[in-house]
N, CA, C and O of each residue as an XYZ file, in Angstrom:
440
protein
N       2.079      8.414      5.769
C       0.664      8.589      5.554
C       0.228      9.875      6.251
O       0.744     10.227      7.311
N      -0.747     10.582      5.627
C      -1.321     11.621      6.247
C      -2.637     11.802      5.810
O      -3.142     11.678      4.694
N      -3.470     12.372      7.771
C      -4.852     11.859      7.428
C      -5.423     13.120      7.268
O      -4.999     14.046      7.959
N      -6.654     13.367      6.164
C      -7.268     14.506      5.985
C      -8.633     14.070      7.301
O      -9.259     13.017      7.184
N      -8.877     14.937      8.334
C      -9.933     14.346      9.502
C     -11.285     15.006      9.128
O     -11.569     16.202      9.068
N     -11.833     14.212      8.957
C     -13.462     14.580      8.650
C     -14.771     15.163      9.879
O     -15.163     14.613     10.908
N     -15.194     16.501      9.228
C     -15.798     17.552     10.183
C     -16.350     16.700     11.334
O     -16.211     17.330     12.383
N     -16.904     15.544     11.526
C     -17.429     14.984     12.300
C     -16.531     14.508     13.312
O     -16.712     13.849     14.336
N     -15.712     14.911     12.872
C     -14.379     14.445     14.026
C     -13.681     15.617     14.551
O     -13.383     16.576     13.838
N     -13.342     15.517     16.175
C     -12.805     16.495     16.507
C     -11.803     17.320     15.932
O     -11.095     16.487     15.366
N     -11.210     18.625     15.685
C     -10.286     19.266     14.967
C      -8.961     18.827     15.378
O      -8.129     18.626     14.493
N      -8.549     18.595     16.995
C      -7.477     18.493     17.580
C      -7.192     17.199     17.214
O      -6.250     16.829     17.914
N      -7.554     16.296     16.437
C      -7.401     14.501     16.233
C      -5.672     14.915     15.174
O      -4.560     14.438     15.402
N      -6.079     15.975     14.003
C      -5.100     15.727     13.430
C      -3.677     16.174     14.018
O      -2.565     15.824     13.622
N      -3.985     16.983     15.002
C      -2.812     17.443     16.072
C      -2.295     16.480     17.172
O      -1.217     16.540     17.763
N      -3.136     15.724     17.295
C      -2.783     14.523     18.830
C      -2.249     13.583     17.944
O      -1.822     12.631     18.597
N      -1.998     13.352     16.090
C      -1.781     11.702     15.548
C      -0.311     12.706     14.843
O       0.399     12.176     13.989
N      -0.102     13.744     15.195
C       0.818     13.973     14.173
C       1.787     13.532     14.170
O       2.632     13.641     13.281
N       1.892     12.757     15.475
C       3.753     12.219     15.364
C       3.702     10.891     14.719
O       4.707     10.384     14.222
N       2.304     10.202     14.721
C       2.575      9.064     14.033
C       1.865      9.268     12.258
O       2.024      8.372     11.429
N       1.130     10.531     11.936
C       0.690     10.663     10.630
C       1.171     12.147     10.531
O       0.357     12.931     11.019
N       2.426     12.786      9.958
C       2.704     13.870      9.874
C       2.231     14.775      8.466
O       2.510     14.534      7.292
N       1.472     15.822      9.000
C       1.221     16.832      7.733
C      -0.079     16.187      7.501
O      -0.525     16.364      6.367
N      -0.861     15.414      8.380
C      -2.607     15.222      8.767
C      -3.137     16.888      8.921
O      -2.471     17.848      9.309
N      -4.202     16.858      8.587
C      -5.159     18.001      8.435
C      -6.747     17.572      8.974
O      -7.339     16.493      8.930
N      -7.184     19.026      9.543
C      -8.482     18.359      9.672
C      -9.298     19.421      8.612
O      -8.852     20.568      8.574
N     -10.690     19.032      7.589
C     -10.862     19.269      7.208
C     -11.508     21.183      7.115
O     -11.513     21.945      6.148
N     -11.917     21.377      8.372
C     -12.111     22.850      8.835
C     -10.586     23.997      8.771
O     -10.575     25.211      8.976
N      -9.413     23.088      8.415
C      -8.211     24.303      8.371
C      -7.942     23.785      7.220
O      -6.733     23.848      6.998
N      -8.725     23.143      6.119
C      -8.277     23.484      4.535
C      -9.735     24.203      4.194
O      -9.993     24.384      3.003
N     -10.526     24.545      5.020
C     -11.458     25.571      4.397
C     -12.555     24.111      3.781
O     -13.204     24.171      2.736
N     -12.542     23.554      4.212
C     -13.238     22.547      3.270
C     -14.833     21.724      4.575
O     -15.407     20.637      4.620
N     -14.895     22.582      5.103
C     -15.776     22.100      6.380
C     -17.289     22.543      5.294
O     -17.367     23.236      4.280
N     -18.119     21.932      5.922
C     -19.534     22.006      5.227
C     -19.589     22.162      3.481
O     -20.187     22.849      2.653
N     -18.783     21.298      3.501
C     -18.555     20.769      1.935
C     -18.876     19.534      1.254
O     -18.640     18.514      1.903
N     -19.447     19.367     -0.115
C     -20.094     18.123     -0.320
C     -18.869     17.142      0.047
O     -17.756     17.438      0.482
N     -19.444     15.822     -0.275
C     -18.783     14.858      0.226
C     -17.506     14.817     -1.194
O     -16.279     14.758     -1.119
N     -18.296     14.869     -2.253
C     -17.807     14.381     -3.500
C     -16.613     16.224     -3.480
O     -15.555     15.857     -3.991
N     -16.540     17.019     -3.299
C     -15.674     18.263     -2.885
C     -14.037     17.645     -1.763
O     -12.823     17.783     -1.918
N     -14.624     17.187     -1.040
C     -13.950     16.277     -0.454
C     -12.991     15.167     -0.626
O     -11.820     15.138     -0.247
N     -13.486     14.492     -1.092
C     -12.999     13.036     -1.913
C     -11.818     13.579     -2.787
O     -10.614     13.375     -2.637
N     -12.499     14.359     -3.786
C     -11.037     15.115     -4.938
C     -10.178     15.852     -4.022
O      -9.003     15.768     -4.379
N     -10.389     16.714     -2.708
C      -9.494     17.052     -2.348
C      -8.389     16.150     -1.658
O      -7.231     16.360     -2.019
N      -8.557     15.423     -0.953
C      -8.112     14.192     -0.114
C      -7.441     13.512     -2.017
O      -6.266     13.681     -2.340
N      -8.083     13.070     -2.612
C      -7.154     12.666     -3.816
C      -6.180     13.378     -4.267
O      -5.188     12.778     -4.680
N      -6.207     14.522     -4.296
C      -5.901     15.422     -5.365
C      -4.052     15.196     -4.426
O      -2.948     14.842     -4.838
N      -4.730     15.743     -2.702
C      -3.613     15.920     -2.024
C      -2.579     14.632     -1.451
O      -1.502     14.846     -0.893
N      -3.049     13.504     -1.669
C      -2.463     12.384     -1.206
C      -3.111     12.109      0.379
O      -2.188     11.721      1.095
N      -4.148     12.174      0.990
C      -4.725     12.134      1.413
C      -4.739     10.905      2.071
O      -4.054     10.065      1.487
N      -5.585     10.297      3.645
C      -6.148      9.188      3.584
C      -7.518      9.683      4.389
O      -7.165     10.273      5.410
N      -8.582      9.649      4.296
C      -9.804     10.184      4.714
C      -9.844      9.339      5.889
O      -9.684      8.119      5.848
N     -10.063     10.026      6.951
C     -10.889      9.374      8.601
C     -11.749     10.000      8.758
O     -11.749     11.227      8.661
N     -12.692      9.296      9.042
C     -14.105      9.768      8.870
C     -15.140      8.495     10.032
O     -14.687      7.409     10.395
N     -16.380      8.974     10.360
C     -17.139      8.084     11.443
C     -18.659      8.267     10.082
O     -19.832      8.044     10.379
N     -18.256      8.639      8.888
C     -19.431      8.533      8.191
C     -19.685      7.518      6.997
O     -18.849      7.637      6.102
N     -20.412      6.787      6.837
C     -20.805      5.560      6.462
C     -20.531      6.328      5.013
O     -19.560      5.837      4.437
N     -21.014      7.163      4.461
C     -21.092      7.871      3.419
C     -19.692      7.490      2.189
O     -19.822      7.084      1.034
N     -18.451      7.786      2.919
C     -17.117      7.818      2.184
C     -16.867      6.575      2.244
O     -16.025      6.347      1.376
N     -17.187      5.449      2.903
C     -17.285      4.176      3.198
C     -18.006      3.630      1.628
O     -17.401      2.994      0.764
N     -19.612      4.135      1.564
C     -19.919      3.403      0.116
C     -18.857      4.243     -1.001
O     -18.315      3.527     -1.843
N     -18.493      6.009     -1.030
C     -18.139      6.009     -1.672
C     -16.413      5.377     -2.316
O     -15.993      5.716     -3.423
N     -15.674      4.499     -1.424
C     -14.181      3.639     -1.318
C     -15.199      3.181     -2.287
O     -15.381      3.666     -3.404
N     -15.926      2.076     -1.683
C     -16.656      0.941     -2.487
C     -17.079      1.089     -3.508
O     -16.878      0.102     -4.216
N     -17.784      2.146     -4.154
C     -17.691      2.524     -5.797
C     -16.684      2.766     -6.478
O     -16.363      2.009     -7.394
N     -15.888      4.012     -6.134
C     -14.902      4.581     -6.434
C     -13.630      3.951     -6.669
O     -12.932      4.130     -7.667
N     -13.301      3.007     -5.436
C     -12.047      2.936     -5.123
C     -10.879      3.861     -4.659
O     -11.246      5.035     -4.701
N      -9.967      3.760     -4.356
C      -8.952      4.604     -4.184
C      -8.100      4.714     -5.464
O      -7.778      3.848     -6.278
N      -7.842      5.967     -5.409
C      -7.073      6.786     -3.916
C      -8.593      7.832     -4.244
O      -9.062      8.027     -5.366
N      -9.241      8.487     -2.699
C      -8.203      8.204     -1.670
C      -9.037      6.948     -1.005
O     -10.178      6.515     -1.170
N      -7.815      6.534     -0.097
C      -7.963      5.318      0.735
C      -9.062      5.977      2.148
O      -8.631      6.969      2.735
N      -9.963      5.581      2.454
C     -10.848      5.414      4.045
C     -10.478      4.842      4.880
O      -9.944      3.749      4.693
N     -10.650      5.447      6.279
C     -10.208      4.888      7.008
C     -11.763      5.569      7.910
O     -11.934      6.768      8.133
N     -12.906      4.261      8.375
C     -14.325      4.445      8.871
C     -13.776      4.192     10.028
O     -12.922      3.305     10.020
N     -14.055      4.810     11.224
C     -14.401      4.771     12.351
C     -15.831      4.122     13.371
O     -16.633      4.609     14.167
N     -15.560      2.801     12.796
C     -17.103      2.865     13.656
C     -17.230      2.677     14.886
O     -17.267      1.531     15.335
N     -17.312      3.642     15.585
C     -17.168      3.707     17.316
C     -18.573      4.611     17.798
O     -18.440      5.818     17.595
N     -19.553      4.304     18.249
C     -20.260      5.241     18.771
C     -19.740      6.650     19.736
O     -18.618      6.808     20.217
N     -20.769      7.465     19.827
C     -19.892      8.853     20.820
C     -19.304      8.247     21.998
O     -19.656      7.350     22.764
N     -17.983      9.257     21.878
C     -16.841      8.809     22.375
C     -16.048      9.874     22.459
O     -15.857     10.561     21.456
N     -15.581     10.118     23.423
C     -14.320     11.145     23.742
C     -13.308     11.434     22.696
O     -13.067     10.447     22.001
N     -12.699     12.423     22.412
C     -11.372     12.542     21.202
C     -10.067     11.538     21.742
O      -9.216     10.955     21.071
N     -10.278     11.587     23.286
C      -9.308     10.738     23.809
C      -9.591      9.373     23.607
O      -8.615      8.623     23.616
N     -10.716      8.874     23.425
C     -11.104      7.456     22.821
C     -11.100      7.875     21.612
O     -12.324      7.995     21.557
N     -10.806      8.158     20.730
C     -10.498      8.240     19.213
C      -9.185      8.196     19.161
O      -8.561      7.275     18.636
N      -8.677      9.192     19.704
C      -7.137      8.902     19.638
C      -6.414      7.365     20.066
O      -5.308      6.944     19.728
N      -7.374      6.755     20.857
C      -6.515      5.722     21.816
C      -6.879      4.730     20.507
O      -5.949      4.060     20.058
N      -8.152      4.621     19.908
C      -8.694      3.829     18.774
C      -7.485      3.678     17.876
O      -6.963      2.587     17.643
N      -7.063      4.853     17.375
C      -6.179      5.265     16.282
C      -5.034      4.703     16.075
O      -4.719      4.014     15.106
N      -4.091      5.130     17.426
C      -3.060      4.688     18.082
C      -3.218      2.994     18.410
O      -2.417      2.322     17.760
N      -3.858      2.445     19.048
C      -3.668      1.262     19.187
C      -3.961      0.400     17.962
O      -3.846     -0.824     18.026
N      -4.433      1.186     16.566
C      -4.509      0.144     15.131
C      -3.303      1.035     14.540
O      -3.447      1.632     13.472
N      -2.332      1.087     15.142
C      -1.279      1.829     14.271
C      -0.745      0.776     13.206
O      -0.820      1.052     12.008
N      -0.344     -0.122     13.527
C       0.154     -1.105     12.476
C      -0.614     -1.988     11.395
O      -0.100     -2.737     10.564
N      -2.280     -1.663     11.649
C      -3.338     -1.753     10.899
C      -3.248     -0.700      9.806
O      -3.759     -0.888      8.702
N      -2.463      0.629     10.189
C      -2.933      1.623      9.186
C      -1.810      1.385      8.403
O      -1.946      1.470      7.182
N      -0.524      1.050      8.962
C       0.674      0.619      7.819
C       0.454     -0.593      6.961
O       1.020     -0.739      5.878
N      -0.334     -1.404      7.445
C      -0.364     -2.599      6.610
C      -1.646     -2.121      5.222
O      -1.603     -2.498      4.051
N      -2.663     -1.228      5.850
C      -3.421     -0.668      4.669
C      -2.503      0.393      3.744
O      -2.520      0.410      2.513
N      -1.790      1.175      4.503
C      -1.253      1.810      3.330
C      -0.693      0.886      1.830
O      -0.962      0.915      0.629
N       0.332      0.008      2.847
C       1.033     -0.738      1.697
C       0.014     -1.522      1.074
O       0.437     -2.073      0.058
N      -1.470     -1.819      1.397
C      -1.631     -2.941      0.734
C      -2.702     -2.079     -0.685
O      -3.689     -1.409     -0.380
N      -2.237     -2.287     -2.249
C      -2.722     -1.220     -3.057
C      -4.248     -1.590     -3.099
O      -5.204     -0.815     -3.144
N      -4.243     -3.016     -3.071
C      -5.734     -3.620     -3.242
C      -6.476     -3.346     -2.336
O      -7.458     -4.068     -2.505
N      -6.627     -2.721     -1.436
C      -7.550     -2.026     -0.456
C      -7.881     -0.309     -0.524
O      -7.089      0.548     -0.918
N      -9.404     -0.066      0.020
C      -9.310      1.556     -0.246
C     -10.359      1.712      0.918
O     -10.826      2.848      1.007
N     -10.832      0.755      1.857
C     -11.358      1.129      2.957
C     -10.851      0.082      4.315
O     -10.770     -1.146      4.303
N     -10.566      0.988      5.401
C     -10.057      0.218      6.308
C     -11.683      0.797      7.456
O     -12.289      1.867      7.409
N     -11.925     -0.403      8.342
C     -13.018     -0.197      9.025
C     -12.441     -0.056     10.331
O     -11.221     -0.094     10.174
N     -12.784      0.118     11.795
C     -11.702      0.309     12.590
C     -12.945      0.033     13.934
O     -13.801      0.871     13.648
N     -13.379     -0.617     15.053
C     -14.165     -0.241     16.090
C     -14.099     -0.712     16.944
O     -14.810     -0.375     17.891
């Protein structure tokens, strides 16, 4: 799995998860920062993507849409990157069981 990290999230997230999500991106080094949401979504599809994001937004759009791509919402109030990371890391086997499972396209996490 590899996570495309959404502007609202620190840049260094996709660098601190890479050993457990390799070839994660954050959305400011594909050029894709202050971009609609729906700009987004196709890219994260297009690329095999799984969106992490703390915005409710990609959340309704799983729920219309469906996947791919798959969400992964953060709902944690402000919080250190090091409490994001520790969030991340300690649902590691949450994010393998969403990958495999096809009938899902939003995982909630807090």
């Amino acid at each position: 799995m590899k996570l495309l990290v959404d502007e609202n999230l620190p840049p260094r997230l996709a660098h601190e998860l890479a050993d457990l999500f390799p070839e994660s991106v954050h959305v400011s080094s594909v050029d894709l920062g202050s971009t609609p949401d729906e700009v987004i979504w196709e890219h994260a599809k297009a690329h095999g993507f799984v969106f992490l994001t703390k915005d409710k937004d990609f959340a309704n759009l799983s729920l219309a849409w469906g996947a791919p791509p798959k969400v992964v919402l953060l709902l944690i109030g402000n919080c250190s990157a090091t409490e994001l990371i520790k969030l991340v890391r300690n649902n590691a086997v949450r994010f393998s069981d969403f990958e495999s499972d096809a009938g899902r396209s939003l995982l909630i996490l807090r």
